[in-house]
TILUM-933875 format. One record per residue (C-alpha): residue number from 0; residue in one letter; x, y, z. Coordinates in Angstrom, 1 decimal. Layout:
<sites>
+-----+----+--------+--------+--------+
|   i | aa |     c1 |     c2 |     c3 |
+-----+----+--------+--------+--------+
| NUM |  A |      X |      Y |      Z |
...
+-----+----+--------+--------+--------+
</sites>
This chain:
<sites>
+-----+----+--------+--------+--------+
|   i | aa |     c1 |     c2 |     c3 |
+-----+----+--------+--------+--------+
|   0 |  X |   20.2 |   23.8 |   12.1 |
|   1 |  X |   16.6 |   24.7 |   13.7 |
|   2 |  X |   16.5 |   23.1 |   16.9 |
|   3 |  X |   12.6 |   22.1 |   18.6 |
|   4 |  X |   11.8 |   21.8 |   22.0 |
|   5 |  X |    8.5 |   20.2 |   22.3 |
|   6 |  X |    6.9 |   19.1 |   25.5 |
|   7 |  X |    4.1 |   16.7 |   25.2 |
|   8 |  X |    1.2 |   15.3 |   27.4 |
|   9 |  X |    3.2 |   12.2 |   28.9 |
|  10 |  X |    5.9 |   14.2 |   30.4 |
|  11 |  X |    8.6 |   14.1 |   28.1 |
|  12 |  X |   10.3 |   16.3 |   26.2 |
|  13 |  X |   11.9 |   15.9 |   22.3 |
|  14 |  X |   15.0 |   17.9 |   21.3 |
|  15 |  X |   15.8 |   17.4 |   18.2 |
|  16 |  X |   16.0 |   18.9 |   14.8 |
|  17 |  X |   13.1 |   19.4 |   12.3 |
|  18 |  X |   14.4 |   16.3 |   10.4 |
|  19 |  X |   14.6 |   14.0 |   13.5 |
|  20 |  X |   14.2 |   10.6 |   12.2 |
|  21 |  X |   10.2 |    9.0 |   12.1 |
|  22 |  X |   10.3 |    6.0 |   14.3 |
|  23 |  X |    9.0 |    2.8 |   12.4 |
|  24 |  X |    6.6 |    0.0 |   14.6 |
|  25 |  X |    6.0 |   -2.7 |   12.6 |
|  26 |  X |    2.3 |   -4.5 |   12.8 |
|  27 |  X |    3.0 |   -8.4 |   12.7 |
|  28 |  X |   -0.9 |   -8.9 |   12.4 |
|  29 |  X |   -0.7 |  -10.3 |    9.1 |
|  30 |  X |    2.4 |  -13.1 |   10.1 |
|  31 |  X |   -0.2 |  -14.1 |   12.8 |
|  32 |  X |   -2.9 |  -14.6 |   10.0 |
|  33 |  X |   -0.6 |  -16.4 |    8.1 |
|  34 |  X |    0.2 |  -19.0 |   11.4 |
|  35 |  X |   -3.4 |  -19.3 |   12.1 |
|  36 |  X |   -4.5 |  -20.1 |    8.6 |
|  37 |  X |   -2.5 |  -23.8 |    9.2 |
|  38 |  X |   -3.1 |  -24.1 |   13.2 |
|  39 |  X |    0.7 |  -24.6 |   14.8 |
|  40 |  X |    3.4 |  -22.1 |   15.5 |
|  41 |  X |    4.7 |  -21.8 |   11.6 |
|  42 |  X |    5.5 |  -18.6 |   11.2 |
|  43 |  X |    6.9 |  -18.4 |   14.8 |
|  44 |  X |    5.5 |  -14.7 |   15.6 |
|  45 |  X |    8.2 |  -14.0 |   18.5 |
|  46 |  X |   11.4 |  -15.0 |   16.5 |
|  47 |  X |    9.5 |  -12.7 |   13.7 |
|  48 |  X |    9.1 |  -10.2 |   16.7 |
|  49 |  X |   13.1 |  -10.6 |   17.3 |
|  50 |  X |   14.3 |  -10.4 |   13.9 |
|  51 |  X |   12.1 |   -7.5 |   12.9 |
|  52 |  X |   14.1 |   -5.7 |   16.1 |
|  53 |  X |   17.1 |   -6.6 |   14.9 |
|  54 |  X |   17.0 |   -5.3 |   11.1 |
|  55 |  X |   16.0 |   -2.4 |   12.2 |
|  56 |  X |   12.1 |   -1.7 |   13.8 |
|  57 |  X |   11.6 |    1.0 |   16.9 |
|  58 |  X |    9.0 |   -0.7 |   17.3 |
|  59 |  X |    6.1 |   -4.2 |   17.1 |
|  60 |  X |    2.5 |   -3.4 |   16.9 |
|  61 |  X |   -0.2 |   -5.8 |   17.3 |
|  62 |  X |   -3.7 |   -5.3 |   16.9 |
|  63 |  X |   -5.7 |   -8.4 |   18.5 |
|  64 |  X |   -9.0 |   -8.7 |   17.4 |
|  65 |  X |  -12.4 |   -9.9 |   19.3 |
|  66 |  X |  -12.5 |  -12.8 |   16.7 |
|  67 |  X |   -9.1 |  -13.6 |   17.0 |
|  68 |  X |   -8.0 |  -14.1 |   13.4 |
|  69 |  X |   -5.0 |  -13.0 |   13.6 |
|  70 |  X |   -2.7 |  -12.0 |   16.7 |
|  71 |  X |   -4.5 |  -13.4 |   19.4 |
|  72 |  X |   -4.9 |  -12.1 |   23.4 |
|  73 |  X |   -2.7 |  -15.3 |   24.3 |
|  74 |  X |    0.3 |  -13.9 |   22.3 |
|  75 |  X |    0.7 |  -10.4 |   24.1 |
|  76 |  X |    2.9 |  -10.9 |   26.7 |
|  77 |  X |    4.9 |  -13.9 |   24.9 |
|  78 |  X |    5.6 |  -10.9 |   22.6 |
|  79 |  X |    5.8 |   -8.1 |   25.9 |
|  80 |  X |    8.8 |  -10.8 |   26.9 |
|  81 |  X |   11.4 |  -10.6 |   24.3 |
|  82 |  X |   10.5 |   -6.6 |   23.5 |
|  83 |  X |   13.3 |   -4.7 |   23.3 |
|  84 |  X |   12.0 |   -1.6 |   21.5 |
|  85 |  X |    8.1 |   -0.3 |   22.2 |
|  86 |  X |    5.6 |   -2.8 |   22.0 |
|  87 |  X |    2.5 |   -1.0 |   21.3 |
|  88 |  X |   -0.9 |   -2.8 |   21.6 |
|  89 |  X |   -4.0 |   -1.6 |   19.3 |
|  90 |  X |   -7.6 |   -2.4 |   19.7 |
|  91 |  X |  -11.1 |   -1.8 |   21.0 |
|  92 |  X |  -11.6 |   -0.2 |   24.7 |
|  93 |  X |  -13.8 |   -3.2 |   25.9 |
|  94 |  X |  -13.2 |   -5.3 |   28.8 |
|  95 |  X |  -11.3 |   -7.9 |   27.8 |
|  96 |  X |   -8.8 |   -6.0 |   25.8 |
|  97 |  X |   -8.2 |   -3.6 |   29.0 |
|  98 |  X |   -7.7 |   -6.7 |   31.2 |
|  99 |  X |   -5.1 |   -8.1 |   29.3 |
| 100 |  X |   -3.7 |   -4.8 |   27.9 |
| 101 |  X |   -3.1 |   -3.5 |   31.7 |
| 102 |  X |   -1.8 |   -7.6 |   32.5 |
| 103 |  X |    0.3 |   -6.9 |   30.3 |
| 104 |  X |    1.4 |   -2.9 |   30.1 |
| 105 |  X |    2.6 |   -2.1 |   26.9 |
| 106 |  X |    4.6 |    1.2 |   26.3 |
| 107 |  X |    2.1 |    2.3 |   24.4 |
| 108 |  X |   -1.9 |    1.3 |   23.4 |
| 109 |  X |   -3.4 |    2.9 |   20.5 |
| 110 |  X |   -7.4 |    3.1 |   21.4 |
| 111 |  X |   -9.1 |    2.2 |   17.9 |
| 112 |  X |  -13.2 |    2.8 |   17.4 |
| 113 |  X |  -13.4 |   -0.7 |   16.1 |
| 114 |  X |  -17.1 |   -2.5 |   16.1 |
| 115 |  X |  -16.7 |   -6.1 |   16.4 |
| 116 |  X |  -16.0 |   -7.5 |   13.4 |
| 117 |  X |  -14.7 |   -4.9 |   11.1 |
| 118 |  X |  -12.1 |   -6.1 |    8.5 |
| 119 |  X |  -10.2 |   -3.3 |    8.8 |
| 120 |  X |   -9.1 |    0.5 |   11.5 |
| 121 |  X |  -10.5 |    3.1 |    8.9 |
| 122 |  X |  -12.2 |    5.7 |   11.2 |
| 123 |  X |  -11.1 |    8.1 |   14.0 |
| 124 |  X |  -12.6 |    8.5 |   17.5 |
| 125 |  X |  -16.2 |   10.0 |   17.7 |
| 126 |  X |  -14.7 |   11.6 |   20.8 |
| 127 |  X |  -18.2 |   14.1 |   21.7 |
| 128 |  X |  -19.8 |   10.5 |   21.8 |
| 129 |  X |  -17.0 |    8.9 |   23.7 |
| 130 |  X |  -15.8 |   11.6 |   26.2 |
| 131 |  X |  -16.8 |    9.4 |   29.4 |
| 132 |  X |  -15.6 |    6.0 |   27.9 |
| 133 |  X |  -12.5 |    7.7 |   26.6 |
| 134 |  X |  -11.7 |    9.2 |   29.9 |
| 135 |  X |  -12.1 |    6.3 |   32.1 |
| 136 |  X |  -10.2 |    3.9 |   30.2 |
| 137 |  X |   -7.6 |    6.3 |   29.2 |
| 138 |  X |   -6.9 |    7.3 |   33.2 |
| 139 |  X |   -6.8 |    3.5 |   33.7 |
| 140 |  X |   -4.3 |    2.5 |   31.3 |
| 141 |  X |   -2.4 |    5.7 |   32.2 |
| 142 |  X |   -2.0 |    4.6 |   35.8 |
| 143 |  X |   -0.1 |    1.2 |   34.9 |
| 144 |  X |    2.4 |    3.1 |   33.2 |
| 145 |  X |    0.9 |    3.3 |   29.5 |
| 146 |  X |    1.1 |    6.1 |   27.1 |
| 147 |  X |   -2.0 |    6.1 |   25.5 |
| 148 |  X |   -2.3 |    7.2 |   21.5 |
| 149 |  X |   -6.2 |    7.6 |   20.2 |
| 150 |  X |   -6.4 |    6.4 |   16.5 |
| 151 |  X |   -8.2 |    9.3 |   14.5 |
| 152 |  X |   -8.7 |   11.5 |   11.6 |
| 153 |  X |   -6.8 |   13.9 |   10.7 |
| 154 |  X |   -8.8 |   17.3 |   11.2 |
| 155 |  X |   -7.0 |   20.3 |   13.2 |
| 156 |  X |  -10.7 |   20.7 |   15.3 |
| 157 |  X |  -10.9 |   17.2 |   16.8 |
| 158 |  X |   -7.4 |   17.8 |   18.7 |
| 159 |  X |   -8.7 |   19.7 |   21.2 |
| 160 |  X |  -10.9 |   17.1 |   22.0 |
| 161 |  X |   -8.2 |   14.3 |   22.2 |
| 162 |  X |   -6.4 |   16.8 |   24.6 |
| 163 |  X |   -9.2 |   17.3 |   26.8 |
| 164 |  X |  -10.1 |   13.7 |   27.6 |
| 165 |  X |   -6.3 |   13.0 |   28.4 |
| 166 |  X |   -4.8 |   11.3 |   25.1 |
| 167 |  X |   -0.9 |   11.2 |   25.1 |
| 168 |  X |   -1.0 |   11.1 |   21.6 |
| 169 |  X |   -3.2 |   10.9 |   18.6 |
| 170 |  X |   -2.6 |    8.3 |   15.3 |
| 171 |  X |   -3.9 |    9.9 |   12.2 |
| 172 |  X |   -5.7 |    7.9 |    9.9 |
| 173 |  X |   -3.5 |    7.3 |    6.7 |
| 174 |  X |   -5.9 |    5.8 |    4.0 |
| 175 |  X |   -7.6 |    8.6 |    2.7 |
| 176 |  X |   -3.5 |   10.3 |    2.1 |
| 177 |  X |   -2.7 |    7.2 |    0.3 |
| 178 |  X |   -5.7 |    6.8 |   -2.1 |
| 179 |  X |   -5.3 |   10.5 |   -3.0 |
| 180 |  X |   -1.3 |   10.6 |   -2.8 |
| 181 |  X |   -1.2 |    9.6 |   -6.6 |
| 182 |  X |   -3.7 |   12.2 |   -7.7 |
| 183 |  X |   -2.5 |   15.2 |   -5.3 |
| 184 |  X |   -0.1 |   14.3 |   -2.9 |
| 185 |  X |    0.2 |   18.0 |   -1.9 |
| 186 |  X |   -3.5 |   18.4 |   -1.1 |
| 187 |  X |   -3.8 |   14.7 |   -0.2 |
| 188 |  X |   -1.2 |   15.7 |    3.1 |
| 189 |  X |   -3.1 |   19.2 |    3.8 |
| 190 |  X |   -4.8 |   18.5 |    6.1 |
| 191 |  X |   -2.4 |   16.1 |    8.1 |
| 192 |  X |    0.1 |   19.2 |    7.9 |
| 193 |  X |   -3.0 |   21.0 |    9.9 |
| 194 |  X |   -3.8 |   18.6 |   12.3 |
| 195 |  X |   -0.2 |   17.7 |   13.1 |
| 196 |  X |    0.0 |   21.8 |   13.8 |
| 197 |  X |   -2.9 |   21.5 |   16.3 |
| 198 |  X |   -2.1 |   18.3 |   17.8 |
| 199 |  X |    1.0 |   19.8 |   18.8 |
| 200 |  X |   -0.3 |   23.0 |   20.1 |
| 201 |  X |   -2.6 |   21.1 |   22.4 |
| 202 |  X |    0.5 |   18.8 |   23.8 |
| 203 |  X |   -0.8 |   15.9 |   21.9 |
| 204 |  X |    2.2 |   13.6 |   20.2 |
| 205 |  X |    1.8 |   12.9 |   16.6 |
| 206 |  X |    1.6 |    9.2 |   14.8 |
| 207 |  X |    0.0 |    8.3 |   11.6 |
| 208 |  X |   -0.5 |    4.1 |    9.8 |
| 209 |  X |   -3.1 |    2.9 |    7.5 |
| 210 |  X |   -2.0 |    2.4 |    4.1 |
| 211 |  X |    1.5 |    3.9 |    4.1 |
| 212 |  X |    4.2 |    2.2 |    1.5 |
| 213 |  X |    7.5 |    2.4 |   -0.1 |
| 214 |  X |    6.2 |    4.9 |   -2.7 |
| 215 |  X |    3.9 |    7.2 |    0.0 |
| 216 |  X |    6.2 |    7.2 |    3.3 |
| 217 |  X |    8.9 |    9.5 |    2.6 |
| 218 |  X |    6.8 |   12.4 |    1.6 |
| 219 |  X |    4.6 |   12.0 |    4.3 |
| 220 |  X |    7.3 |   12.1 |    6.8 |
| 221 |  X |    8.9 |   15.0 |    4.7 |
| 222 |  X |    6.0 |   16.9 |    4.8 |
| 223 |  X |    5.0 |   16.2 |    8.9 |
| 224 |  X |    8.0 |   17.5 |   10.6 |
| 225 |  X |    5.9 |   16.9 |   13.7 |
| 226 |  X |    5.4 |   13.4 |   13.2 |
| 227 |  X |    6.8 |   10.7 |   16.1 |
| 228 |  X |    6.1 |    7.6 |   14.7 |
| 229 |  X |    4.5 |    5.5 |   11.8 |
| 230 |  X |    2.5 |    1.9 |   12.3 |
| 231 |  X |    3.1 |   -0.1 |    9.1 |
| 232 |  X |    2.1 |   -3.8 |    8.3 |
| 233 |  X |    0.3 |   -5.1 |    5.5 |
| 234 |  X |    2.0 |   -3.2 |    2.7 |
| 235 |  X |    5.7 |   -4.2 |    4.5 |
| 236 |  X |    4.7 |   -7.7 |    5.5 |
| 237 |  X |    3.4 |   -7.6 |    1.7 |
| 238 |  X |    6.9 |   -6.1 |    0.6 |
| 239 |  X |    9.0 |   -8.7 |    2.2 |
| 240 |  X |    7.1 |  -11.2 |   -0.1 |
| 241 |  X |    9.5 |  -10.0 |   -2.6 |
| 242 |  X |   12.2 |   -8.5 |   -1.1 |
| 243 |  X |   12.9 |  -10.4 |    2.2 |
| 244 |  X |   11.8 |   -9.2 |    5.3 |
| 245 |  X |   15.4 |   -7.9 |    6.7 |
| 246 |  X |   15.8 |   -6.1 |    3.6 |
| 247 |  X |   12.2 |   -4.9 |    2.9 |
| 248 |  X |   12.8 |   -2.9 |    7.0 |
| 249 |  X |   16.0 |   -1.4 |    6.1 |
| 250 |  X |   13.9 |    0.0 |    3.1 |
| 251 |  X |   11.2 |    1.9 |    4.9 |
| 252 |  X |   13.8 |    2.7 |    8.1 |
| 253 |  X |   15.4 |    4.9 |    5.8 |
| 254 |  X |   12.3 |    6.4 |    4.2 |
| 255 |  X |   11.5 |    7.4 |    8.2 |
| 256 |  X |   14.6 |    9.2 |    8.1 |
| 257 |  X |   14.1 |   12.7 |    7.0 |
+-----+----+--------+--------+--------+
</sites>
């Protein structure tokens, strides 16, 4: 058995073994577009919140958007309340979000490079661009209490950068692995292998979401020993269509465990 210590930038350390299980946070954003769409409180998002904890999550995300289309700023700490896992919050650095975000104080906030009204997170932090914003608001949510992740691509030479403007932990940008994981799933993960090295080395934690599924996951989590944790929602919320939502968890829990 190999055993790793690793001590990362929020002050805690991991012992584990290479194979430690991949912690699973599920995004409920798309059960919230599904309540707006009819105005009410049909699906209810907390009991989905609840049971999602229960057959087996480590974890909710939520990404609330300016527009509010889906999980909305008035739902956060409704959902903070009957947490029992991480609740991790996603989303834009401007004002409003940090208001509410620090009101609020997740475990964890994953800072996304958004523009306002983007359909979907599919780019990483333009952290040269960003190193004042990204230092400010990082510091701030840092002294509530909140480990901070910055959403990005996965290349080993922006991890210094994440490191030096005070990032906990990075979240590598999964979309390009999955379009290419059918065609060359070795080379479509290279370069997540590298940045997952360098992330580490610069006492950054490692998570990864965009795009991951039942057929993707367990390589990916295989093939990143490094990897903490994995954000997934639209292909899981899409799964549970068919196969129930307890079942459709249990599913991908044990694809996160290597």
């Amino acid at each position: 058995m190999v055993v790793v210590l690793v001590r990362f930038a929020d002050n805690f350390e991991i012992e584990n073994t290479v194979l430690m299980a991949v912690k699973l946070s599920v995004n409920i954003n798309k059960v919230a577009l599904i309540r707006n769409s009819r105005g009410g409180n049909l699906p209810n998002l907390q009991q989905i919140a609840i049971d999602c904890e229960k057959f087996g999550a480590d974890g909710i995300t939520v990404h609330p958007r300016p527009d509010q289309r889906h999980v909305r700023y008035d739902d956060l700490q409704a959902l903070k309340d009957v947490n029992t896992t991480e609740f991790n919050i996603e989303g834009y650095p401007n004002e409003d979000f940090l208001n509410i975000v620090k009101s609020v104080k997740p475990h964890q906030c994953t800072l996304v490079p958004d523009p306002p009204g983007v359909l979907t997170s599919d780019d990483g932090w333009d952290i040269p661009n960003n190193v004042h914003l990204l230092k400010k608001v990082i510091s701030e949510l840092q002294a509530e209490g909140i480990r901070v992740s910055l959403f990005m691509l996965p290349d080993e030479k922006l991890m210094a950068g994440a490191a030096n403007v005070g990032a906990n932990r990075v979240e590598f940008y999964t979309g390009g692995y999955a379009n290419n994981y059918e065609v060359d799933k070795e080379l479509a993960i290279s370069d997540h292998q590298l940045a997952a090295k360098a992330a580490v080395a610069h006492n950054l934690g490692v998570n990864a979401g965009h795009d991951l599924n039942l057929q993707n996951l367990k390589f990916y989590c295989e093939q990143i020993p490094e990897l903490l944790e994995v954000s997934i929602g639209h292909a899981l919320i899409s799964d549970s269509l068919y196969y129930g939502l307890q079942n459709t968890i249990m599913m991908y829990r044990k694809l996160c465990n290597r």
